[in-house]
C-alpha positions in Angstrom: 151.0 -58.2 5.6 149.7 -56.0 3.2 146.3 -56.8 3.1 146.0 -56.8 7.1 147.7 -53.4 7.5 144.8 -52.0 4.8 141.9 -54.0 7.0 143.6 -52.4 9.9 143.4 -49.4 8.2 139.9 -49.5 6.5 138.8 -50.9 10.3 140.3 -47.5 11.8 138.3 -45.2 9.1 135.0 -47.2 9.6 135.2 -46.8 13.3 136.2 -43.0 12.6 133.5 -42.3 9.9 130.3 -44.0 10.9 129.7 -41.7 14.6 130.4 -38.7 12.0 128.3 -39.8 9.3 125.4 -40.5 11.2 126.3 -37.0 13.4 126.4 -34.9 10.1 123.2 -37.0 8.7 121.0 -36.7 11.7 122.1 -33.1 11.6 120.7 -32.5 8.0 117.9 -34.9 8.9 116.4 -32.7 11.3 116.4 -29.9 9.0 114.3 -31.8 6.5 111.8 -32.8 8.8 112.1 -29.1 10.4 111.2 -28.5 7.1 108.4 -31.6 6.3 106.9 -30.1 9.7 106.2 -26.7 8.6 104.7 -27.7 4.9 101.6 -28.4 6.9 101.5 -24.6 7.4 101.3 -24.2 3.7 103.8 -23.4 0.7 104.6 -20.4 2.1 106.3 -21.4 4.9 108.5 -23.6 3.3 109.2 -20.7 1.1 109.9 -18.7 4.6 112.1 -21.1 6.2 113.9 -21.7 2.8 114.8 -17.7 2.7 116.7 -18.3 6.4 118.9 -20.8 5.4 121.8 -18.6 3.5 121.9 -15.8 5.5 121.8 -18.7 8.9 125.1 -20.8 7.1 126.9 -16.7 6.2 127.0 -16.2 10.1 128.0 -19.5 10.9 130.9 -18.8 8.5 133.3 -17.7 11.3 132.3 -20.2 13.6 132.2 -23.3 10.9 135.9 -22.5 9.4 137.8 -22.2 13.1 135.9 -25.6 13.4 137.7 -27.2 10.7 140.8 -25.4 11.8 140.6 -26.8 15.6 139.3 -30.4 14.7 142.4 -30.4 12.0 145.7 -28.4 14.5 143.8 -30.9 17.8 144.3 -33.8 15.6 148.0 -32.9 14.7 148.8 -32.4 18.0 147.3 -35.8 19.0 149.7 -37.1 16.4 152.4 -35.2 18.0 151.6 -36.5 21.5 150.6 -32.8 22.9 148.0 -33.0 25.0 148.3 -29.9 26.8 148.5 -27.6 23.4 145.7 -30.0 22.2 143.7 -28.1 25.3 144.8 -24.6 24.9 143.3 -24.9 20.9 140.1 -26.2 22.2 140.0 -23.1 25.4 141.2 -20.5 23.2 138.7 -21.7 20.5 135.7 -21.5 22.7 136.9 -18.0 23.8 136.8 -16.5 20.7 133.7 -18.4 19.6 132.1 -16.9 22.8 132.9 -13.7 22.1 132.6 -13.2 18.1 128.8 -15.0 18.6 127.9 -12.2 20.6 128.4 -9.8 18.2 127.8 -11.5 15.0 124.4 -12.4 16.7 123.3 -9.0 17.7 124.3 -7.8 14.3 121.8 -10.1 12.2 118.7 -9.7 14.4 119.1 -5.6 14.2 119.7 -6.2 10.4 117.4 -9.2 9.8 114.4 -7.7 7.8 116.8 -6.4 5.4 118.6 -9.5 5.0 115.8 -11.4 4.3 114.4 -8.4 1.8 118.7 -9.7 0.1 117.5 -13.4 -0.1 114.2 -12.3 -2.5 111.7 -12.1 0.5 108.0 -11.9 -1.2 104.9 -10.4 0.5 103.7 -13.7 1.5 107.4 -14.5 3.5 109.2 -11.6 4.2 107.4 -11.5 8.1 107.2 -14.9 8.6 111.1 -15.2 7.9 112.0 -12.8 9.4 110.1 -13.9 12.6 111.8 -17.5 12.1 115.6 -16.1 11.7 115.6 -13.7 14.5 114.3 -16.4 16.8 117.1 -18.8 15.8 119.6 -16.1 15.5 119.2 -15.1 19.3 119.7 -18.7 20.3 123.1 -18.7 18.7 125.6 -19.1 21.2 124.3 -22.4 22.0 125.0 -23.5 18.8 128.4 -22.4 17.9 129.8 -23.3 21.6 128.4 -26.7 20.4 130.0 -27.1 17.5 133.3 -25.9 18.8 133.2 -28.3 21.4 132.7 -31.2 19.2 135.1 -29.9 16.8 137.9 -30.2 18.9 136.4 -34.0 20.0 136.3 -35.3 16.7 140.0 -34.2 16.0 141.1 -36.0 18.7 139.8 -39.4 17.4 136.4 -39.1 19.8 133.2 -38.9 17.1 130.9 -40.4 18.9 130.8 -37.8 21.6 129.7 -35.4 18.9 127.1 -38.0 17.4 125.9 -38.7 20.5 125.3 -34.6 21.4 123.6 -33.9 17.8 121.5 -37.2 17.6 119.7 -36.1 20.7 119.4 -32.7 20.0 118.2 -33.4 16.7 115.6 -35.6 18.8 114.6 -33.1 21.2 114.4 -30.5 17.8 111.6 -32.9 16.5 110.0 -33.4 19.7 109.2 -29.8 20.1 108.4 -29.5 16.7 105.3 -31.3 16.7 104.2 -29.9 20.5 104.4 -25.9 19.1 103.8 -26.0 15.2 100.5 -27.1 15.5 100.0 -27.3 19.1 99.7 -31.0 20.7 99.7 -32.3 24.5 98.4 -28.4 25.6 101.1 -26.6 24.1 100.1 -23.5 21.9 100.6 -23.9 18.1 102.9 -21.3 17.3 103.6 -21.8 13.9 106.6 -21.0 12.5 107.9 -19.4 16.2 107.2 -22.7 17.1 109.4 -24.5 14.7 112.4 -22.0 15.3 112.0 -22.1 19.6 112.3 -26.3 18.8 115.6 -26.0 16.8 116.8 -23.4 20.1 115.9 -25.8 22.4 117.6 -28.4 20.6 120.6 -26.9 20.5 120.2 -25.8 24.2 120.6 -29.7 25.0 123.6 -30.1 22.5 125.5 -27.3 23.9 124.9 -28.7 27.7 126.1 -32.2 26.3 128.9 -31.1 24.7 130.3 -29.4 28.0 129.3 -32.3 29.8 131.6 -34.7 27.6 134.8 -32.2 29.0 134.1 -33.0 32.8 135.7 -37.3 31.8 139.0 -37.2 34.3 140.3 -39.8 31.5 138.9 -37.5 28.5 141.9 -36.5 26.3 140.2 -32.9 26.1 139.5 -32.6 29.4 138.2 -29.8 32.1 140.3 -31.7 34.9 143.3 -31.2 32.8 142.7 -28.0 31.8 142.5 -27.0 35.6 145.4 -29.2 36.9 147.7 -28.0 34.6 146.7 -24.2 34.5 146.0 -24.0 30.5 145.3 -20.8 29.5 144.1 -19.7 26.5 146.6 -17.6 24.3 147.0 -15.4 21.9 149.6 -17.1 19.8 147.4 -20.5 19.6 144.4 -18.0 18.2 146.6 -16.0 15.8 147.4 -20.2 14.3 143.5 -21.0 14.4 142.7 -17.7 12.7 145.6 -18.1 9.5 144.0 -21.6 9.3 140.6 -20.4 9.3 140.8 -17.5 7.6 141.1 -19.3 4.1 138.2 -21.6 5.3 136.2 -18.5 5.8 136.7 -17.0 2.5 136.1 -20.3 1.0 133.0 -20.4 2.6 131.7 -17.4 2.1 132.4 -17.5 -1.4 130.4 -20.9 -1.1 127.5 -18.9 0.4 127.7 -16.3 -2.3 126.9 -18.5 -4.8 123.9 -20.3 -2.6 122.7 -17.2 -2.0 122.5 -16.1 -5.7 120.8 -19.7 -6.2 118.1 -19.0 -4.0 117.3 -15.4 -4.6 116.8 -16.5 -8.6 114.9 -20.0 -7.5 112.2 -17.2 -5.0 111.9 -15.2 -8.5 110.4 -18.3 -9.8 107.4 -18.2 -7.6 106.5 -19.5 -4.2 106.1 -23.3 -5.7 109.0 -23.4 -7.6 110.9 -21.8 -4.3 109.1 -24.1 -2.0 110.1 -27.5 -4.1 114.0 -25.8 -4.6 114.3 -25.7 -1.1 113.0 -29.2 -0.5 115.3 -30.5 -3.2 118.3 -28.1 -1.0 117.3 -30.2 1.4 117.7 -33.8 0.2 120.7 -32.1 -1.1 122.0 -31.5 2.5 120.9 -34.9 3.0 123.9 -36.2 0.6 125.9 -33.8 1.5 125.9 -34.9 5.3 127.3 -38.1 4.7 130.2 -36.7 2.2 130.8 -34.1 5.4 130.9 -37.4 7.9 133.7 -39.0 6.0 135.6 -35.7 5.6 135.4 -35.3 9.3 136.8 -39.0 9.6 139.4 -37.8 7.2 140.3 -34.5 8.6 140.9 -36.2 12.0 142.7 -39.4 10.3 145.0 -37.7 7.9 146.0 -34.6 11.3 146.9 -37.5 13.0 148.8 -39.5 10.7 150.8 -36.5 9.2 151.2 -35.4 13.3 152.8 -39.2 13.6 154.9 -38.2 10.4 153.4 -40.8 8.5 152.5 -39.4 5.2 151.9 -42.4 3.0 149.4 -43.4 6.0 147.7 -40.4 5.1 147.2 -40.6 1.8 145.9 -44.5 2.7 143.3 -42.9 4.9 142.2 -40.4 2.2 141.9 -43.2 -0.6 140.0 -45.3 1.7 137.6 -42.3 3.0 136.8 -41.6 -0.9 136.3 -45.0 -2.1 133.6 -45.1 1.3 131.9 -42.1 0.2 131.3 -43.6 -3.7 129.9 -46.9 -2.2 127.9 -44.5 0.1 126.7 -41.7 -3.1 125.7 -45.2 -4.7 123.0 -45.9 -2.5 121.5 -42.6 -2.0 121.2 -42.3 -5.8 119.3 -45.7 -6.0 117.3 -44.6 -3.7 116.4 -41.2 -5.1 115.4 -43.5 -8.1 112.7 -45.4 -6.9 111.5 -43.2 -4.2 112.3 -39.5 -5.5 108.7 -38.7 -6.1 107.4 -40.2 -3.0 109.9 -37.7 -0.6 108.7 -35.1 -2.3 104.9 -36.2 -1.7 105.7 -36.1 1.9 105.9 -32.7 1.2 103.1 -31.5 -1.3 100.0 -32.5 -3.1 100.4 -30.5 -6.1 101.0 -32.7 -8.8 102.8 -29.4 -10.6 105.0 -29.3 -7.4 105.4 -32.8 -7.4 106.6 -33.3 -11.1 109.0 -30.0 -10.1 110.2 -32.3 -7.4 111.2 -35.6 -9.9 113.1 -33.0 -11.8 115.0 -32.0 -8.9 115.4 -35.6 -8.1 116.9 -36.3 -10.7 119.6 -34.0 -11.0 120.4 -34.5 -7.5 121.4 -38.6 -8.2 124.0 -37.3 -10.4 125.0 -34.2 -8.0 125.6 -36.8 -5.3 128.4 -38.5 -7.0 130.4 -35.4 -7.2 129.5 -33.9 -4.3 130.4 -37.1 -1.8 134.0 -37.1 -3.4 135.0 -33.3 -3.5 133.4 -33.2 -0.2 136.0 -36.3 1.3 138.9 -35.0 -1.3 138.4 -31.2 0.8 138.4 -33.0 4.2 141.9 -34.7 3.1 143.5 -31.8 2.1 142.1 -29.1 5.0 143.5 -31.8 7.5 146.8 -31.6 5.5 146.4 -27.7 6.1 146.5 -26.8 2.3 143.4 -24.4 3.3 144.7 -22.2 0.7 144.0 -24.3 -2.8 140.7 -25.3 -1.5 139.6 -21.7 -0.8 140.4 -21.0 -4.4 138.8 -24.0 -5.9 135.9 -22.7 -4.0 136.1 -18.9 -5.0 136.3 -20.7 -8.6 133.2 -22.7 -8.4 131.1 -21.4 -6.4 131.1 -17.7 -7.2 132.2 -18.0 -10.6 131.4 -21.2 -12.4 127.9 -21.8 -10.2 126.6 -18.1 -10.1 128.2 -18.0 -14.0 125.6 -21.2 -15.3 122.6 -20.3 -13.1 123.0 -16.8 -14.6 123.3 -17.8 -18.2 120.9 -21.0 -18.2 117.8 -18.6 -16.5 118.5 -15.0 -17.2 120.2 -15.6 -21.1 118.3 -19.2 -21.5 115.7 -19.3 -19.7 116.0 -22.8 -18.4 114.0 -22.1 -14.9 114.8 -24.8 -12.4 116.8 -26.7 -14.9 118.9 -23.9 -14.9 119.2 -23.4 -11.6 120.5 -27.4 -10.8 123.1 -27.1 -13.7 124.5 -24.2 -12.1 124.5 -26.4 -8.7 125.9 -29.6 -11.0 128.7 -27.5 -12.8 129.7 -26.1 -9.4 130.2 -29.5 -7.6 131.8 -31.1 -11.0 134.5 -28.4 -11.0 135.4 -29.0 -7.3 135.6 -32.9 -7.8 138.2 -32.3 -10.5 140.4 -29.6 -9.1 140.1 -31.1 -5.3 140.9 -34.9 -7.3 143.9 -33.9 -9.1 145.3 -31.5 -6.0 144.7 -34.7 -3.8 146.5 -37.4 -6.7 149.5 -34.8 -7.0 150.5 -35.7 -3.7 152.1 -32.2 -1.9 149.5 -31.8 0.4 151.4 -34.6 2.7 154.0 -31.8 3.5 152.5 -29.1 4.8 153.1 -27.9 8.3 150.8 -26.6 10.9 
């Protein structure tokens, strides 16, 4: 009985996880060939699109951590059997998403040239960034409204809505990629302008797909519902999305701080070095989206189960999420082996670049173990609520112990980009253990929300 209740179990993850893996992997996968795209333009405009990607993730802060808080309080509900509250988070949610994007979005294109001048802008990227974040930071709203949407539909068991919207948007991102960079079929080669209008337009078509999955009668987040039962959005539901996110936002920000400090001291390096570190961020993000899958799996699995009042369920869930997630950070690693050099050929021709690259590779197949499990340990705990301990872990590692190493091992030891990846390894070590033992001790199944 045993065994069948944990393939029953296992069966439920597996069918949770893989429309989120391949979701938060597609996702990442389109920013690397975003990025594989634009090399063509030259060094420099890997460089350029590299300086964006901080200050893009710090306004997304807000909108990512009420994310995590709808998918995980839409999940307990679901667990609960409250389908009508389940409805108010997600209309309240989009509300405030709505109406915070508008402002946080006007607010970085007014201030974009000096927040690119922050991320260690050189002559040779400071216009061409700036060009490329204000473009993408206009076409915001479609985004976030997005990612609310499918926030809300992965918490309430449904992932493969939210695959579904960011395979093809992704798609439709690559598409228009190749007809503006360089110009193909008649359309103009824009460049860089071209690249950021693509990733707009693909986000454009997930935001229209997302509100198209909320008009299914049967849909358990649901427009019809919505309307037939009058749900209103309300302040009470967003004061409880906003104590939840709150800690996720200061978790992530402190995150961010430490990224940011990464790639301001990687663009000091020199426009190779920067160009290769943000390649390597991005087979990074790579590994990361597959960790970030299974924590969606778990988030949702571990709301629900703890909603049922089933808390030994929950734990089940988070055991079986984490021992998916090594088998998963085994592969990538493997493959890093034998074809680390070759990604980064896709890339450049340089053979300095290029042995700069294997470097990065390598630290990366060791990163990935670590990474994938704190990353599936964090899911298991935010869905438990205990937002609190994972915000600290993060203020810990990320703007102490990260920004701490990448100081001492360039500025005191001058390490360059060795440096700079042990400050990225001892950052994702000291989450593993702290998320690890918080997860082991057990309290997290207690916690109400």
């Amino acid at each position: 009985m045993e065994k069948e209740s944990t393939a029953a179990l296992l069966k439920e993850t597996l069918r949770m996880a893989w429309p989120a893996v391949l979701e938060s992997f597609f996702i990442s996968l389109a920013g690397m060939i975003d990025t594989l795209m634009v090399s063509s333009l030259g060094t420099y405009a890997v460089a350029a699109v590299g300086l964006t990607v901080q200050p893009k993730f710090i306004s997304l802060a807000v909108f990512l951590s009420v994310n995590i808080a709808v998918s995980a309080l839409v999940a307990r509900r679901r667990g609960q059997g409250e389908q009508k509250e389940a409805n108010r988070i997600l209309l309240t949610a989009v509300y405030f998403t709505a109406a915070a994007c508008i402002v946080i979005s006007c607010a970085t294109v007014l201030f974009s040239s000096q927040i690119i001048s922050l991320c260690g802008s050189g002559p040779d990227t400071h216009d061409p960034a700036v060009l490329y974040f204000n473009i993408i930071q206009e076409g915001m709203l479609f985004n976030v409204i997005s990612l609310v949407i499918n926030a809300a539909q992965r918490g309430s068991g449904n992932t493969r809505i939210a695959m579904t919207t960011n395979v093809t948007s992704s798609l439709i991102n690559i598409l228009f990629n190749y007809l503006l960079i360089e110009g193909h079929f008649g359309f103009p080669a824009l460049g860089l302008k071209g690249a950021a209008i693509a990733t707009v337009l693909g986000t454009v078509v997930a935001a229209l797909l997302s509100i198209h999955s909320l008009f299914r009668p049967q849909g358990y987040l649901s427009i019809f519902l919505i309307a037939r039962e009058k749900i209103q959005a309300s302040m009470e539901v967003l004061v409880s999305i906003l104590k939840f996110a709150v800690n996720l936002f200061l978790e992530n920000i402190a995150m961010r701080i430490g990224f940011v400090y990464t790639a301001v001291i990687a663009a000091g390096l020199g426009t190779n070095a920067f160009a290769a570190h943000n390649v390597g961020m991005n087979i990074l993000g790579l590994t990361f989206s597959l960790g970030d899958g299974m924590q969606s799996a778990a988030v949702a699995l571990i709301g629900r189960s703890l909603g049922e009042e089933k808390p030994e369920k929950a734990r089940r869930y988070g055991n079986l999420c984490q021992r998916t997630g090594l088998v998963i950070a085994f592969c990538v690693s493997v493959l890093l082996l034998v074809f680390g050099r070759k990604i980064f050929g896709l890339f450049f021709q340089d053979e300095e670049v290029l042995d700069m690259g294997v470097l990065i590779t390598r630290y990366i197949m060791i990163i990935d173990f670590f990474q994938i499990s704190q990353v599936i340990y964090a899911g298991a705990l935010r869905g438990a609520g205990d937002v609190r301990y994972t915000m600290r872990v993060a203020l810990i590692a990320a703007a102490v112990i990260r920004t701490g190493v990448t100081f001492l091992l360039t500025s005191v030891i001058p390490m360059g980009l060795s440096g700079i990846w042990m400050g990225v390894l001892a950052d994702q070590l000291c989450r593993f253990v702290l998320f690890s033992l918080r997860f082991r001790q057990g309290d997290w199944v207690s916690l109400r929300i």
